[in-house]
MARGU-642176 format. One record per residue (C-alpha): x, y, z. Coordinates in steps of 0.05 Angstrom, whole numbers. Each point is the difference from the previous one (the first is absolute). Layout:
REM residues N
((X,Y,Z))
...
***
This chain:
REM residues 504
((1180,1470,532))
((68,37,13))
((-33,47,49))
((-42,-54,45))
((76,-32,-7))
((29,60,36))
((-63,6,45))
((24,-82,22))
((67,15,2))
((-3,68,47))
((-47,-35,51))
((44,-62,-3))
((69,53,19))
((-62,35,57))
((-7,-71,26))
((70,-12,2))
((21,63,31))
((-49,-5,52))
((31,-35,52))
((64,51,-8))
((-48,55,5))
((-22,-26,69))
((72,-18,18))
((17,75,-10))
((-71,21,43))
((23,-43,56))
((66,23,2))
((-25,78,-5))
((-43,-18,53))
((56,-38,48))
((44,65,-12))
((-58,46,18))
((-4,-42,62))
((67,-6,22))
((3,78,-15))
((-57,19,45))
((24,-51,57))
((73,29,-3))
((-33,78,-2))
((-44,-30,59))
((62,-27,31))
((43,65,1))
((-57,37,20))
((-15,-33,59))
((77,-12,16))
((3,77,-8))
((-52,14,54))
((25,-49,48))
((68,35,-8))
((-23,68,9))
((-44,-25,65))
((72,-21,24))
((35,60,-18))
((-45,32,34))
((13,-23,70))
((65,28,-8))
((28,50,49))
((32,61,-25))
((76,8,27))
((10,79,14))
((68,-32,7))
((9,-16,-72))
((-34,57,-23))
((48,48,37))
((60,-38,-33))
((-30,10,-68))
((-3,75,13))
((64,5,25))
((36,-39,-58))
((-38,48,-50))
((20,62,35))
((70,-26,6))
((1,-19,-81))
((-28,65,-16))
((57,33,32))
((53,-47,-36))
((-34,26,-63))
((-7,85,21))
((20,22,65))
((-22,64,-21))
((-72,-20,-12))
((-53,29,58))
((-30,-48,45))
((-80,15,-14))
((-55,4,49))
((-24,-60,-10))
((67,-37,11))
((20,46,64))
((-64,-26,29))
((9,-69,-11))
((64,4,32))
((-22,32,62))
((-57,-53,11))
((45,-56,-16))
((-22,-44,49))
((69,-37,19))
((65,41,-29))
((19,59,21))
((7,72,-32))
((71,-17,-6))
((1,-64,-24))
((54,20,-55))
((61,31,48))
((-20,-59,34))
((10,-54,-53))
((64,43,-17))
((20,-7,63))
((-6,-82,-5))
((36,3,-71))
((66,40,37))
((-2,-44,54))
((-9,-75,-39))
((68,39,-41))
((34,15,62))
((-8,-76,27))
((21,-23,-74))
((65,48,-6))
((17,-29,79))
((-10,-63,-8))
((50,-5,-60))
((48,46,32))
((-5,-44,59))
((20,-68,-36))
((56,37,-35))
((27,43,58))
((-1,-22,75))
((-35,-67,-18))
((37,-20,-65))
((72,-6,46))
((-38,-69,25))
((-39,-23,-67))
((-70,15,38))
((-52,39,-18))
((-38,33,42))
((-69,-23,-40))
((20,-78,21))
((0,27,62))
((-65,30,10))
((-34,-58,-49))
((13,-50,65))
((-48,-5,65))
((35,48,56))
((3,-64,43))
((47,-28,-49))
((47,52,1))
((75,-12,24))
((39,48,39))
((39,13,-65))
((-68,30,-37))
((-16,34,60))
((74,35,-4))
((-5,16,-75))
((-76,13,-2))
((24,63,68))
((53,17,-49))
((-40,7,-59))
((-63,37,50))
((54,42,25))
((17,36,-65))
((-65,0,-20))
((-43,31,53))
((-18,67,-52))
((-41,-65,-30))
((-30,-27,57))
((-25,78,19))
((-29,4,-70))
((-39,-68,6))
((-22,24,73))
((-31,68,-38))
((-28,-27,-59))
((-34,-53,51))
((-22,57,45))
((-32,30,-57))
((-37,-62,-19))
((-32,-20,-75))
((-8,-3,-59))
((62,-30,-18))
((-13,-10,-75))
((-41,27,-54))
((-46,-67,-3))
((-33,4,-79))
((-60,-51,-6))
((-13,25,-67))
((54,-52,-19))
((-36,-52,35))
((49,-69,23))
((57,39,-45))
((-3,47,66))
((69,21,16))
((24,-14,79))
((77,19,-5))
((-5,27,77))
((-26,-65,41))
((70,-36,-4))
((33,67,21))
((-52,13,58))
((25,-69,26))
((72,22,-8))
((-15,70,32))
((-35,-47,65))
((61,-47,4))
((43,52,6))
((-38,26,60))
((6,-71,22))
((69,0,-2))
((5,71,34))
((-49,-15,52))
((43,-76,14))
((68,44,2))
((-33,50,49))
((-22,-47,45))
((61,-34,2))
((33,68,19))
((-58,13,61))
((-24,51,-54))
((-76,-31,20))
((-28,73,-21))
((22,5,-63))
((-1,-74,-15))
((-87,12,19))
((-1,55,-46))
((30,-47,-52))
((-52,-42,11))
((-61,50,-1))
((35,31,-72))
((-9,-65,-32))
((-77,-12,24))
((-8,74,-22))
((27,-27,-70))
((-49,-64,6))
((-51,49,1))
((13,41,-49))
((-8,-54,-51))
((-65,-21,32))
((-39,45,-39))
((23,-26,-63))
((-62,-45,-25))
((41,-65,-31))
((13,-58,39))
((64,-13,-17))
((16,65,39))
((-44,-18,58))
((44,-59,0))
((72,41,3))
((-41,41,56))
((-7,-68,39))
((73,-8,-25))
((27,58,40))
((-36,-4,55))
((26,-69,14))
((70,31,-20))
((-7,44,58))
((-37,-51,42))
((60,-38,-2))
((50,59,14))
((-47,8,65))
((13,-66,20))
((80,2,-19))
((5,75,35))
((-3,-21,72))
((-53,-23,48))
((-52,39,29))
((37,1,68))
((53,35,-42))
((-47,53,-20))
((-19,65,33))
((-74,-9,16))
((-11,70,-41))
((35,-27,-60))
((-48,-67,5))
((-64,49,8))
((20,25,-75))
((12,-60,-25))
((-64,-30,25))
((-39,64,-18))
((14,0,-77))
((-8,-83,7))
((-71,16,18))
((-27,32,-52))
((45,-41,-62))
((-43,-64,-14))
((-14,41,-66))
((-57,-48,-18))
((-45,49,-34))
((57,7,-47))
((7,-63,-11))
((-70,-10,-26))
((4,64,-35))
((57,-34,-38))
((-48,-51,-36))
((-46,58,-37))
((68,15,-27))
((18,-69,-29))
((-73,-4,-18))
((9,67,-45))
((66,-38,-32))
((-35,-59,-12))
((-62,33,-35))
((45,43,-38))
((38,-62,-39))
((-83,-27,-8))
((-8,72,-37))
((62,-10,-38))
((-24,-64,-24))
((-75,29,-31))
((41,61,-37))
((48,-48,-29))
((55,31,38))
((21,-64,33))
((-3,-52,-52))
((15,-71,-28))
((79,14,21))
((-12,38,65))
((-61,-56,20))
((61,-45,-12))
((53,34,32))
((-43,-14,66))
((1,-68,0))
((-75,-1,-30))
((1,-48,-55))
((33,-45,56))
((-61,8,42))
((-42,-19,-51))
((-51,-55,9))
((46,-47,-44))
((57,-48,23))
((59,46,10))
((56,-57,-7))
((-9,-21,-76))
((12,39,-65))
((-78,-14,-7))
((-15,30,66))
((44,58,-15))
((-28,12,-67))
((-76,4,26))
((27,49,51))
((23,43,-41))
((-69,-11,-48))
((-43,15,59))
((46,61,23))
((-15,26,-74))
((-76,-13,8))
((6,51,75))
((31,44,-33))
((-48,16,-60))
((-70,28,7))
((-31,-65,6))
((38,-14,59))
((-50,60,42))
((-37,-44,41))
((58,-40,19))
((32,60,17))
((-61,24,31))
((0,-62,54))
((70,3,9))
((3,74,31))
((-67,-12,38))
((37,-57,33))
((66,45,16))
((-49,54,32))
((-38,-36,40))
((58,-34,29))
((46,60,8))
((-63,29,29))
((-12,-53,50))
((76,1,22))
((5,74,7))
((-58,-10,48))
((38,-59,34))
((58,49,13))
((-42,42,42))
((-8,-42,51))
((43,-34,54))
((28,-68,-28))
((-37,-48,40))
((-59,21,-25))
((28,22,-75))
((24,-72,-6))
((-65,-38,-8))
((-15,43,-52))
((60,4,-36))
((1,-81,15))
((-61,7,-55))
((38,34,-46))
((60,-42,-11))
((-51,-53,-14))
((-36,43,-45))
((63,19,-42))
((33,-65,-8))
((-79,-28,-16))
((-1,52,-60))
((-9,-25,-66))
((55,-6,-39))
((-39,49,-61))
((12,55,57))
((78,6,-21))
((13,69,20))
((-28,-3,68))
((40,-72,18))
((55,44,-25))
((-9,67,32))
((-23,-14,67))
((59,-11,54))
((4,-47,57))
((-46,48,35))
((-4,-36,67))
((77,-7,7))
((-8,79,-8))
((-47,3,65))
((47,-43,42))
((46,44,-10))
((-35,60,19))
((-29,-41,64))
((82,-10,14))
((15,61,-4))
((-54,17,56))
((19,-56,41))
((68,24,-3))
((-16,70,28))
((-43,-28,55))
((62,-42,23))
((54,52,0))
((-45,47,36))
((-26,-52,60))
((71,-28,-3))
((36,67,19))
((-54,11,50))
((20,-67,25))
((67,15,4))
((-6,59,32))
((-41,-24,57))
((41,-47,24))
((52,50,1))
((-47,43,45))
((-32,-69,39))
((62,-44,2))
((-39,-55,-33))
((-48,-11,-63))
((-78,1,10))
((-44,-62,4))
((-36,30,-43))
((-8,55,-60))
((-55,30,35))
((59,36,37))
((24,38,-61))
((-70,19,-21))
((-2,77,22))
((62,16,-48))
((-42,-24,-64))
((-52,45,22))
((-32,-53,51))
((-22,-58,-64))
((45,-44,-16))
((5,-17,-69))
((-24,-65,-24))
((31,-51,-54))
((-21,12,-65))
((9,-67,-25))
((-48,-29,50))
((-33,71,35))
((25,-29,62))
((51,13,53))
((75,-10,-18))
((34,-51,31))
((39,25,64))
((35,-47,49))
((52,32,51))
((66,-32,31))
((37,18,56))
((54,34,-48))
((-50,0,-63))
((-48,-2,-40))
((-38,-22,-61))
((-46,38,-46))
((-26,-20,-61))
((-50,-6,-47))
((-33,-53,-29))
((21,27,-68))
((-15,-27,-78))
((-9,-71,16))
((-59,21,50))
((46,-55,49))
((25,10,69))
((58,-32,-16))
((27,19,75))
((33,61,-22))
((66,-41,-25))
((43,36,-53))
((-34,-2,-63))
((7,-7,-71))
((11,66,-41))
((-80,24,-6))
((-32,-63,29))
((-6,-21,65))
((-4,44,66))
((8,66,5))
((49,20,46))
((25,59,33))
((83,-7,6))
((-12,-64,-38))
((47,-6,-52))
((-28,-38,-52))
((37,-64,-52))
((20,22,-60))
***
């Protein structure tokens, strides 16, 4: 009796415990599920991302850097220890710095000291009688500058010229300027760029003086100096220097323009000028500069797989911002931060995963924009913008890594533009000196740029030219894509024009 008892009362707990029993068997079976989809998921994510990474381009650029930043830290640490084989070789196929590359970058360092130690001496010495310094100066457009800068900027120039020789030799002997480390990814150190722009307005302001003097030969070699320092930061694979390239080339753009017409100029002194014009568009450079940003960019994606860049450094970027959550509410902010937690970890891998196959393929795409002339970049790069600002908001670190990418172009296709007009205008100039009047036509000035005349790059067609009895205008169509009729412009929109001098 007390056993068929038990018997009833262990199949009556079995019955009871059934349904938990499947409960626990469905839920096994949902976890094995959503297990095998998310391994599925990251697998497939992975693949897609390694298809993208490999479309990649190698930069040789960044890659020479690298070397060059080791060899330089191994020195810091033993300057007694031998250079091997292996690294001797390396150095002598780097493919864009030279064997010298350190007395060089020494070189830089002494002279970004020099300008430092002057600049100071000269707000507390022949500039601090008046309260100026000679850096408020130089910060202004030439055109803007009164006959009392002009006076203390040939004061300060005139005690001073050791420093303008030094920047003329250490632009002579070209790049690199700085030890560039990618190791360290966007934490890249750049001390030099603001001092290479302070180096090129200092030519500026030598080459202005000159002119002013009749010095026209040594206010051209002014000139030339600072392209020469242009291009020695064109090697250097980040866009942000690309863009201080662009920078001091239009500082010495403008000195052209400020140094005395054509007319003015000896027609040997206008052959250099136009002969190191030529051959300055830099544009491979330029598009070299996007494998660099792209090596940055997949660095801090690395950083974020080996936990190096985590919860507070996801943060510290603005990610949990970007999150797909309302940013403007505690609730919003709070879900960031949640879903910033969730990239971070290892379950994050396929979001991560989508995210860097979405920054290669555009930073791919782009550096293969910047290849080509504007007018026919833009379409593509057109695509782009659309393509970033349509990402989804789960793709955080792209929406906040990539720049404004085809502001970068127009800049570049500027800088060209801006070449192309100081080399026909001179030419201009200097025919009617030789004619007594301006050509109908630019057809006239076509054998000094080697018989082709250069075409706009914001439209690939001819720049706008229309002669006066006394003048002439010459523009292009510039940013806007506009003929606006080659009126003064805004600052960076508008026509481009040569001896236009632009609103502020």
């Amino acid at each position: 009796m007390q056993a068929r008892s038990l018997r009833y009362e262990c199949g009556e707990m079995y019955a009871m415990h059934k349904p938990m029993r499947r409960l626990v068997i469905s839920l096994i079976a949902v976890a094995m599920v959503v297990v095998a989809g998310w391994i599925v998921f990251q697998f497939v994510t992975e693949q897609n991302r390694e298809i993208k990474l490999a479309k990649i381009k190698e930069s040789p650029s960044v890659a020479a850097y690298n070397e060059l930043a080791a060899r330089l830290d191994r020195d810091r640490e033993d300057s007694s220890a031998p250079v091997s084989q292996v690294e001797a070789q390396r150095a002598r196929e780097s493919p864009v710095l030279p064997d010298d590359a350190e007395e060089t970058i020494a070189g830089y360092e002494r002279l970004f000291a020099h300008i430092q130690e002057s600049h100071v001496q000269g707000a507390q010495n022949a500039l601090g009688r008046t309260g100026i310094d000679i850096a408020d100066i130089l910060r202004k457009p030439s055109y803007q500058w009164t006959d009392a800068d002009k006076s203390k900027l040939a004061e300060f120039l005139s005690e001073n010229q050791d420093l303008i020789r030094e920047i003329h030799r250490m632009a002579q002997q070209g790049g690199p300027v700085y030890p560039l480390d990618f190791s360290k990814g966007f934490d890249i150190e750049l001390p030099h760029l603001g001092q290479l722009r302070q180096a090129a307005r200092l030519l500026q302001a030598d080459a202005v003086v000159k002119a002013g003097e009749g010095d026209y030969s040594e206010a051209v070699e002014d000139v030339i100096a600072g392209m020469k320092l242009g291009d020695a930061v064109a090697q250097e694979p980040i866009l942000i220097s690309q863009l201080v390239r662009i920078a001091v080339y239009g500082i010495m753009n403008d000195a052209v323009q400020q140094s005395g017409r054509g007319e003015e100029l000896p027609p040997e002194l206008v052959s250099e000028l136009l002969a190191h014009a030529a051959q300055a568009d830099n544009r491979a450079a330029f598009a070299e500069c996007f494998t660099g940003e792209q090596v940055m960019g997949l660095q801090a994606f690395e950083g974020i797989r080996s936990g190096e860049i985590g919860l507070d450094g996801l943060l510290g970027m603005g990610i949990g911002a970007a999150a797909p959550f309302s940013d403007t509410t505690t609730l919003g902010q709070i879900a960031g931060e949640a879903f910033a937690l969730l990239y971070a970890s290892p379950l994050g891998a396929p979001w991560v995963n989508m995210d860097e196959s979405a920054y290669a393929d555009i930073m791919t795409r782009v550096g293969r924009a910047g290849e080509l002339p504007y007018y026919e970049a833009n379409p593509l790069l057109m695509q782009v913008e659309h393509d970033v600002e349509s990402l989804p908001r789960l793709r955080i670190v792209s929406r906040n890594l990539l720049p404004a990418l085809s502001r970068a172009c127009m800049s570049q296709a500027r800088h060209e533009a801006n070449l192309d007009l100081m080399q026909m205008g001179l030419l201009l100039e200097q025919y009617e000196v030789q004619h007594g009047a301006y050509p109908q036509s630019l057809d006239a000035i076509a054998p000094g740029l080697g018989s082709e005349l250069p075409v706009d790059p914001f439209t690939g067609e001819s720049y706008h030219y229309r002669p006066s009895s006394d003048s002439f205008s010459l523009y292009s169509v510039g940013m806007n894509l506009s003929d606006d009729g080659g009126t003064p412009p805004h600052y960076m929109t508008g026509d481009i024009i040569w001896r236009g001098v632009p609103e502020r």
